[in-house]
N, C-alpha and C positions, 0 to 999 in steps of 0.2 A: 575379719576372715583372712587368714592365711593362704596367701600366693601359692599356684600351682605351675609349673610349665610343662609342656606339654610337645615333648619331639617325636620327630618320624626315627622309625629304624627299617632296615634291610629292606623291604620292597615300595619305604612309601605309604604303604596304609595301617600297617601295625603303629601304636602308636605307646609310650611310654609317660607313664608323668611323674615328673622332681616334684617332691614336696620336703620342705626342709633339709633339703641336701640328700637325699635319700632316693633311690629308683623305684618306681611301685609298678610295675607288668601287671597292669589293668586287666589286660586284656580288651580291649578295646580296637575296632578297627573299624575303619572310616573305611565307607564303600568308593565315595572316590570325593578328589581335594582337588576343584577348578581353578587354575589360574592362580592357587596357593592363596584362595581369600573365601569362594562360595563354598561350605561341605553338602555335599549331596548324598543323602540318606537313598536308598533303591530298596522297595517293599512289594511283597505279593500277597497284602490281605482284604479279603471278604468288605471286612469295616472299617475306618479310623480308628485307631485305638491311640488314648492319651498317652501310653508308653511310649511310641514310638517319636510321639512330636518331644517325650519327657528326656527320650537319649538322647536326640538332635540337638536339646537346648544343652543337656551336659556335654556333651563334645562343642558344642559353641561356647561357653562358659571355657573348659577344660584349654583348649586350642590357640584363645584368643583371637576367634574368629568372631565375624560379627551377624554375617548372612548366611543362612544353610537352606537347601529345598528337600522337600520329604516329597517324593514320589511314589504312588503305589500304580503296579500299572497291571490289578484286577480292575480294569473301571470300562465301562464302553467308549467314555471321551475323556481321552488324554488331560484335557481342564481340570475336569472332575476329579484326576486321579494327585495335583498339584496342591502343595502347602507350604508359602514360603514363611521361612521366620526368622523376625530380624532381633538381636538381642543389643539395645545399646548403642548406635551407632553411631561413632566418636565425630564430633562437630568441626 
């Protein structure tokens, strides 16, 4: 598998990825980036849908990040509305 990197531009959450020396404007943007290590996904749906944990793990993959939380916060207890996901955790 060929290397991607993966930098901020202009505000922070836009994000761009190098692949083979080359700039690709994804279009992708991360709702917000803790402490430049946890990405945190923010969602307002009905159900879990596997898309949403499937973008979380691509912007974890993409980022080189290792921890990200999916929040949805249609849920009655905050608990309920939480999904964290770890990809890899360098030892």
């Amino acid at each position: 598998m060929e290397s991607a990197a993966w930098a901020p531009r202009g505000n922070g959450k836009g994000h761009v990825v190098m692949y083979k020396g080359n700039v690709l404007d994804c279009g992708s943007r991360l709702d917000r980036l803790v402490e430049r290590s946890v990405i945190v996904e923010l969602k307002m749906m009905e159900q879990r849908s596997p898309f949403h944990a499937a973008q979380l793990l691509t912007y974890l993959k993409l980022s080189g990040h290792h921890v990200g939380l999916l929040i949805n916060f249609n849920v009655r207890l905050f608990r309920d509305g939480l999904r964290r996901l770890v990809l890899d955790l360098p030892e």
